[in-house]
C-alpha positions as CSV (number, residue, x, y, z in Angstrom):
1,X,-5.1,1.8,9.9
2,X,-3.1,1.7,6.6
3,X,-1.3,4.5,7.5
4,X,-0.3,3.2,11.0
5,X,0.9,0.1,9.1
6,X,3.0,1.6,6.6
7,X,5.1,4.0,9.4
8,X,5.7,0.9,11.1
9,X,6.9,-1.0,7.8
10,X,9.5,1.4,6.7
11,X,10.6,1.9,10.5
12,X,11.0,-1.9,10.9
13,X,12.9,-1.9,7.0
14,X,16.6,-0.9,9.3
15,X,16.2,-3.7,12.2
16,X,14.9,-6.9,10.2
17,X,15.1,-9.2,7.0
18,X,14.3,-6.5,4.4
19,X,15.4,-8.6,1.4
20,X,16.3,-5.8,-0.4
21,X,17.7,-2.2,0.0
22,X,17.6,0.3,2.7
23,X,19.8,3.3,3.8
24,X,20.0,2.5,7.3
25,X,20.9,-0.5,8.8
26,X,21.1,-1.9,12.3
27,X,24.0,-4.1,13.4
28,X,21.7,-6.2,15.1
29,X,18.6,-8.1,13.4
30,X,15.3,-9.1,14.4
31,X,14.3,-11.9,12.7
32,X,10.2,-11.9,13.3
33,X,10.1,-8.4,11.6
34,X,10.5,-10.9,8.5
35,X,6.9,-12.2,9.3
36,X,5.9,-8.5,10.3
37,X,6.9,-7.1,6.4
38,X,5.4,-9.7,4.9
39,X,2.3,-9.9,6.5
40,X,2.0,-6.1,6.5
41,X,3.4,-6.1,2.6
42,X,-0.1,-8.4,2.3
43,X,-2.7,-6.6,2.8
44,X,-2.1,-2.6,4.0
45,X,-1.8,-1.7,0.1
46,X,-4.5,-3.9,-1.3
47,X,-6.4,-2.4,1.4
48,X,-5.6,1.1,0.3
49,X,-6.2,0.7,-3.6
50,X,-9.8,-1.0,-2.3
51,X,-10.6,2.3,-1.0
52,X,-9.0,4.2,-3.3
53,X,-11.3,2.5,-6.1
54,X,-14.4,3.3,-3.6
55,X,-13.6,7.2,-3.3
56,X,-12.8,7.2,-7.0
57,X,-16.1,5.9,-7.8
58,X,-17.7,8.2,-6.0
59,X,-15.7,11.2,-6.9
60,X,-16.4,10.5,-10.7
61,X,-19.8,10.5,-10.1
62,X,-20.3,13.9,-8.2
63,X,-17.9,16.1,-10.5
64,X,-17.9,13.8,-13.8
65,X,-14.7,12.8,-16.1
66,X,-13.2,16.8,-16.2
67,X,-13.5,17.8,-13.1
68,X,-12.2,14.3,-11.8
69,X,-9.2,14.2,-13.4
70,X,-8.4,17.5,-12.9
71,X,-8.8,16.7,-9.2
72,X,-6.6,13.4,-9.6
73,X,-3.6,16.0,-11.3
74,X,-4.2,18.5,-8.6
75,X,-4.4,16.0,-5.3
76,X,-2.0,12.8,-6.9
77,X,0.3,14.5,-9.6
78,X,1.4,17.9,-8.1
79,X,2.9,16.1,-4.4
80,X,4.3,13.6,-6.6
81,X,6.1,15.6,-9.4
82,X,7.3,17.6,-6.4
83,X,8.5,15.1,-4.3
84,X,9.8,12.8,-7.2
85,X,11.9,16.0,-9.0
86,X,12.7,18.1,-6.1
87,X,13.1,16.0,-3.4
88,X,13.5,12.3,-4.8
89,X,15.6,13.0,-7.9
90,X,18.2,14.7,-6.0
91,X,18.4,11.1,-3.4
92,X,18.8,9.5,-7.4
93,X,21.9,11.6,-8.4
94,X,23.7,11.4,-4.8
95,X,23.4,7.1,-6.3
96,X,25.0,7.9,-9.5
97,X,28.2,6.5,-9.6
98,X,28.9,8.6,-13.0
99,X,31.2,11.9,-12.7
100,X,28.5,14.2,-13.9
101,X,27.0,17.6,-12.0
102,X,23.2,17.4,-10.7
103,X,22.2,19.9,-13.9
104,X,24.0,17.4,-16.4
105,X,22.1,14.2,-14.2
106,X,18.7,16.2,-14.9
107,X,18.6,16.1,-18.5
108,X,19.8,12.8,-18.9
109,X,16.3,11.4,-17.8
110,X,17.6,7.8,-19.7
111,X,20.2,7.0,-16.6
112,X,17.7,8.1,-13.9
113,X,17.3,5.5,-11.2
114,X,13.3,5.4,-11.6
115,X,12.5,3.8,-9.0
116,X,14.8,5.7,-6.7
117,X,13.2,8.7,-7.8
118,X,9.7,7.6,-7.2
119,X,10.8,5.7,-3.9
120,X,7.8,5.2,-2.0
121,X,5.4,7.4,-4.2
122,X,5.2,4.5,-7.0
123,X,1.5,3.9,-5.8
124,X,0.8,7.7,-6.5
125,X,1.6,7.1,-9.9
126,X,0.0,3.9,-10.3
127,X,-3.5,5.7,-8.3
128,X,-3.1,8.5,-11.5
129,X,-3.1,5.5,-13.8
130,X,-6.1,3.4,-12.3
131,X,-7.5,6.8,-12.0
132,X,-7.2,8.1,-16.0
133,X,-8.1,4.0,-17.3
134,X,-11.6,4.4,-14.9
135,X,-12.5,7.4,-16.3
136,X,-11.3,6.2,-19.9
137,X,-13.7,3.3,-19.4
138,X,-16.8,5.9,-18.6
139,X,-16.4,8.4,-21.3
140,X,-16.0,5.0,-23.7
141,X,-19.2,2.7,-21.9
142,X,-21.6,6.0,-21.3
143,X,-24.0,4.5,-20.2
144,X,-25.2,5.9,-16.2
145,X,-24.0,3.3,-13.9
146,X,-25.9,4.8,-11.1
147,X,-29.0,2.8,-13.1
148,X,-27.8,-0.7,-11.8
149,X,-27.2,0.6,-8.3
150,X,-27.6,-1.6,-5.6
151,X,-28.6,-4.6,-7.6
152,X,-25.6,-6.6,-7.4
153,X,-25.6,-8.8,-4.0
154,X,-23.4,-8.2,-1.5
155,X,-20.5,-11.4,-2.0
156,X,-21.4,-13.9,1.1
157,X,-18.8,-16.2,2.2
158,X,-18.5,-18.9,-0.8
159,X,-18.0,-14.9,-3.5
160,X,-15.2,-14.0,-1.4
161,X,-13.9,-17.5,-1.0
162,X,-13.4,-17.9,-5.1
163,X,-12.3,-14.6,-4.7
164,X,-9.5,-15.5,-2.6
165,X,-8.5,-18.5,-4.7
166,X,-8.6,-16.9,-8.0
167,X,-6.0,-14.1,-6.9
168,X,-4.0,-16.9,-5.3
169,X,-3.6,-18.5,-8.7
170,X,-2.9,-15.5,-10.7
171,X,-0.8,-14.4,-8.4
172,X,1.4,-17.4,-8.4
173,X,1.3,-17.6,-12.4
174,X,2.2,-13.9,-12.7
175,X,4.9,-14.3,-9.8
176,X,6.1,-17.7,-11.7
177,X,8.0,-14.7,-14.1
178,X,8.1,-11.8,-12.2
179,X,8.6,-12.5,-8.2
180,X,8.3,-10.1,-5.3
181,X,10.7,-7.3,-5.4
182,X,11.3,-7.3,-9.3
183,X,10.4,-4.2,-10.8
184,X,9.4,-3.2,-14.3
185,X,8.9,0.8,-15.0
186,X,6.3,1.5,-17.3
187,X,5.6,4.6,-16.9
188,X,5.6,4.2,-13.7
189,X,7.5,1.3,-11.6
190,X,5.7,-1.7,-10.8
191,X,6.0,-4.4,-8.7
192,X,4.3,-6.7,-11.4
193,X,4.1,-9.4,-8.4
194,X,1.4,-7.6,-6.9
195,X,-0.5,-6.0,-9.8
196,X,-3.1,-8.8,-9.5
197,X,-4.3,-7.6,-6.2
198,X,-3.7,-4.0,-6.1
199,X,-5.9,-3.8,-9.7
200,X,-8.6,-6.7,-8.4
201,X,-9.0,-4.2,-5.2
202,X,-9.1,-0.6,-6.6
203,X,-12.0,-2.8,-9.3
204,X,-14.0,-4.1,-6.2
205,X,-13.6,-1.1,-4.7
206,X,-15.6,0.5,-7.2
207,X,-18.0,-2.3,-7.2
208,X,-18.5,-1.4,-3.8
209,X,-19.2,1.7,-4.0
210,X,-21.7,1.2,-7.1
211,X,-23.5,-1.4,-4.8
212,X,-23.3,0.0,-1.5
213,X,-21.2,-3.0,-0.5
214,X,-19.4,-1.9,2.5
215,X,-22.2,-0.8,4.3
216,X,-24.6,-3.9,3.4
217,X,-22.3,-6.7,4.2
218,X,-22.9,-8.0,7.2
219,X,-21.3,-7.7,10.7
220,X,-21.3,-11.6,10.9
221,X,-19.8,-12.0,7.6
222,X,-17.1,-9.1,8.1
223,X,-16.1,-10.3,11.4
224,X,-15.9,-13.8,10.5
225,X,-12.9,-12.9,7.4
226,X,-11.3,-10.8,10.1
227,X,-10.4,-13.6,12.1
228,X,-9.8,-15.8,9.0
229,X,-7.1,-13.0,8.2
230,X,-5.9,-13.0,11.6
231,X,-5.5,-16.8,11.4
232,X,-3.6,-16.8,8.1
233,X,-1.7,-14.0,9.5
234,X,-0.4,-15.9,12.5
235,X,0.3,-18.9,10.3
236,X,2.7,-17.1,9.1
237,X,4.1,-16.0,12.1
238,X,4.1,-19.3,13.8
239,X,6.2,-20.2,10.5
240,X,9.4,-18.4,11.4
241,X,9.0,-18.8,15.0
242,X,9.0,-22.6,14.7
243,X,11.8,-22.1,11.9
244,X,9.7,-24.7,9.7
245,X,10.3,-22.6,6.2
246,X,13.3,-24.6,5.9
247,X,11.3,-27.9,6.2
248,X,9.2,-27.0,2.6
249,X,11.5,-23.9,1.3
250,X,9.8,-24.5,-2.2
251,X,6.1,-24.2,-0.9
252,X,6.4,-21.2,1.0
253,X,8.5,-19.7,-1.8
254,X,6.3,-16.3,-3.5
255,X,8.0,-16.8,-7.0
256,X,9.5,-19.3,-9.5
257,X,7.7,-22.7,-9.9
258,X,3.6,-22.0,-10.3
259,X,3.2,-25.1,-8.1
260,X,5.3,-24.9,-5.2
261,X,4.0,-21.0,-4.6
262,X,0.7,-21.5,-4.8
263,X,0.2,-22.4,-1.5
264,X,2.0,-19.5,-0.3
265,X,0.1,-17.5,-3.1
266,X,-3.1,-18.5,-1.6
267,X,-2.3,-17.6,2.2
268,X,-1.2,-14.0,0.8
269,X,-4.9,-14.0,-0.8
270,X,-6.3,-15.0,2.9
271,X,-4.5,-12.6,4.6
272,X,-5.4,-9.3,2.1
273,X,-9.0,-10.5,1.8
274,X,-10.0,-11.3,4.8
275,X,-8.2,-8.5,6.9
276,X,-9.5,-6.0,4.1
277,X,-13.4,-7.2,4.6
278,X,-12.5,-8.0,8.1
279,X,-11.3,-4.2,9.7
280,X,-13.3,-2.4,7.1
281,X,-16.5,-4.1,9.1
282,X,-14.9,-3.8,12.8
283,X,-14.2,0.0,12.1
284,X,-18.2,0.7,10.9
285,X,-19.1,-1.2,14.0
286,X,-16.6,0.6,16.3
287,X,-15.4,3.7,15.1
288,X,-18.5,4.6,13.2
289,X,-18.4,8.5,14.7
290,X,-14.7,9.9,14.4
291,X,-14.0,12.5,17.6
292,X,-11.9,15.5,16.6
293,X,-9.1,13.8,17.2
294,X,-9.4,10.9,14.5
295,X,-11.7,13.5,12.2
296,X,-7.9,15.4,12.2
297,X,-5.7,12.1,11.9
298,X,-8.2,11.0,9.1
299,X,-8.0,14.2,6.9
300,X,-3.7,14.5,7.6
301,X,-3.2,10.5,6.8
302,X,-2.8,11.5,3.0
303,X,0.3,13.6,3.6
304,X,1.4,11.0,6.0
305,X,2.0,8.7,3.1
306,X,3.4,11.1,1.3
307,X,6.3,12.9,3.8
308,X,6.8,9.6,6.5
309,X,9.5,7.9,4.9
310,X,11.9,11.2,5.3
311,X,11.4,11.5,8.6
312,X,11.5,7.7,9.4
313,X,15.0,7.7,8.0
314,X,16.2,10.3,10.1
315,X,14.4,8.7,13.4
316,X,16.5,5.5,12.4
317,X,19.6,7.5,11.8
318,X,19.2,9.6,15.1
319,X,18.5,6.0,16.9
320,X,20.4,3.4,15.3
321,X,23.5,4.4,17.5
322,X,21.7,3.9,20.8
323,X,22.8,0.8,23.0
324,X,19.3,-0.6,23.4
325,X,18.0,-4.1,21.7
326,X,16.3,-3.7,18.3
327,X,13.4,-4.3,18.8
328,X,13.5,-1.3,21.0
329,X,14.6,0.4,18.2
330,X,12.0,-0.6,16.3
331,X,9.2,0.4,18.6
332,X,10.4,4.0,19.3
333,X,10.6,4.7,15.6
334,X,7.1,3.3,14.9
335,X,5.9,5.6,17.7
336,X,7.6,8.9,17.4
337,X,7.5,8.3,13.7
338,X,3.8,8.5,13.6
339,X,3.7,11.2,16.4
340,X,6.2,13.5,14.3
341,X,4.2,12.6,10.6
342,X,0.7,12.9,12.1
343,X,2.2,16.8,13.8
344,X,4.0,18.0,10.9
345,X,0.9,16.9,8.2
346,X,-1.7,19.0,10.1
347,X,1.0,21.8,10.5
348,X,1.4,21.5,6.6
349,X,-2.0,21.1,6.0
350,X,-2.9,24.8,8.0
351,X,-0.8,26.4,5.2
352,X,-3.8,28.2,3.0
353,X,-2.1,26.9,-0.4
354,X,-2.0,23.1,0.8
355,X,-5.7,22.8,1.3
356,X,-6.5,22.2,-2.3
357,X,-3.7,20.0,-2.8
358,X,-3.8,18.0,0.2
């Protein structure tokens, strides 16, 4: 699911809103794509760093602190000092307005554009981060956690609810200084804006796997946030279709005054909460046996992440020219963007040196 989501954000980044900067653009806007980032921007990486805490959990505890981190460096650091160097670093010098060659760029790492060079792989470094302060926090606490297994209770509705409302007020103090779309680089860039949900998840995630979580928590209870998610989701939908932002511009704000963004803050929390619990459940009720053909998708989505926003620009360069609406656009770049990702990953992951990278 994640993966599908974030093809379809970058593809949608040339033909709506983006707030901020892209390579490509389209002449023509579509203005509900707004809703589309934002509700996307909501949960997909939360959702990610939830699992991401679950599998690292889990990975720590089969092949302990060396072998874990030395799997981190191999799977996490190697794609991203490639891509970020070879790849990313050159896209960072073509931006350099400065009349210097590539080899005098490269060892002037204080005027790098950072967050150009990491791009889209800034979660890679923060997963090496969460990654090395987990397994900081073992070595230091020794004690077996696999003791207390299973004896924490699954959260029911009223533990996800303070949940919810908790992130939605750190999240609107934190984004009272640092709003969506400011970046800090330490090393690695945040987005400090959403640190509060992407740390709270990865946590939980390991909560979950300590207590068996996912698979305990009931089908009633799952299903139930789903539609709550849905519901906060469409909210913001029916927002800019009925244009009423401009009615409470302050309340639906997601920085600046703690007040006026908490409400806004809180539907955010709705929306990554209760579509995290809610398709985690619906996919163990409906897609608890993967065919060969999602068993394949599921093993390639890693390198997905990694390799789709290259070939998303070029689908939006090839198309952006074509006399068709947008939205058009749009939807033929979703789709034969995840068609050519999904193809080239398993091509890439055949290659006999890939396999213990990827």
């Amino acid at each position: 699911m994640d993966h599908y989501a974030v093809v379809a954000h970058h593809a949608g980044q040339a033909f709506g809103p983006t707030g901020g900067f892209w390579v490509v653009y389209n002449t023509e806007r579509v203005g509900m794509l707004g809703s589309f980032f934002y509700v996307n921007a909501s949960f997909f990486m939360g959702l990610l760093f939830l699992i991401s805490g679950y599998f690292s959990a889990f990975s720590y505890d089969k092949k302990g602190a060396e072998r874990f981190l030395k799997d981190r460096l191999r799977r996490i650091g190697i794609p991203l000092l490639f891509f970020a160097l070879v790849v990313n670093l050159r896209v960072s010098y073509s931006a350099v307005e400065a009349q210097l060659t590539f080899l005098q760029y490269v060892i002037r790492p204080h005027i790098w554009d950072w967050r150009l060079m990491y791009s889209h792989l800034w979660f890679l470094g923060h997963l090496l981060v969460y990654a090395f302060g987990y397994a900081i926090i073992r070595l230091v606490f020794s004690r077996d956690p696999s003791k207390n297994a299973g004896k924490a209770p699954v959260p029911g509705h009223w533990g996800i609810l303070i949940y919810v409302i908790a992130l939605g007020i750190v999240s609107a103090v934190v984004r009272a200084r640092f709003p969506q779309d400011r970046w800090v680089v330490l090393l690695v860039p945040w987005e400090v804006a959403h640190v509060p949900q992407y740390l709270s998840l990865y946590v939980l995630g390991i909560f979950a796997f300590r207590h068996d979580w996912f698979r305990k928590l009931p089908d009633r209870t799952g299903m139930t946030w789903l539609w709550i998610g849905i519901a906060a989701a469409g909210s913001v939908y029916a927002t800019t279709a009925l244009r009423l932002a401009r009615f409470f511009p302050s309340v639906t704000s997601t920085g600046g005054k703690v007040l006026f963004s908490l409400i806004w803050n809180i539907m955010e929390a709705f929306i990554a909460t209760g579509l995290s619990v809610g398709l985690l459940t619906w996919f163990r009720k409906r897609f608890n046996r993967q065919g060969r053909l999602m068993a394949a998708m599921s093993a390639d989505s890693y390198f997905v992440y990694i390799i789709h926003i290259y070939l998303v620009i070029g689908l939006q360069t090839v198309i952006i020219g074509l006399n068709m609406p947008a939205f058009i656009k749009f939807f033929l770049v979703t789709v034969f963007g995840v068609i050519l990702c999904f193809s080239i990953s398993h091509l890439v992951k055949m290659l006999p040196f890939t396999k213990r990278i990827l």
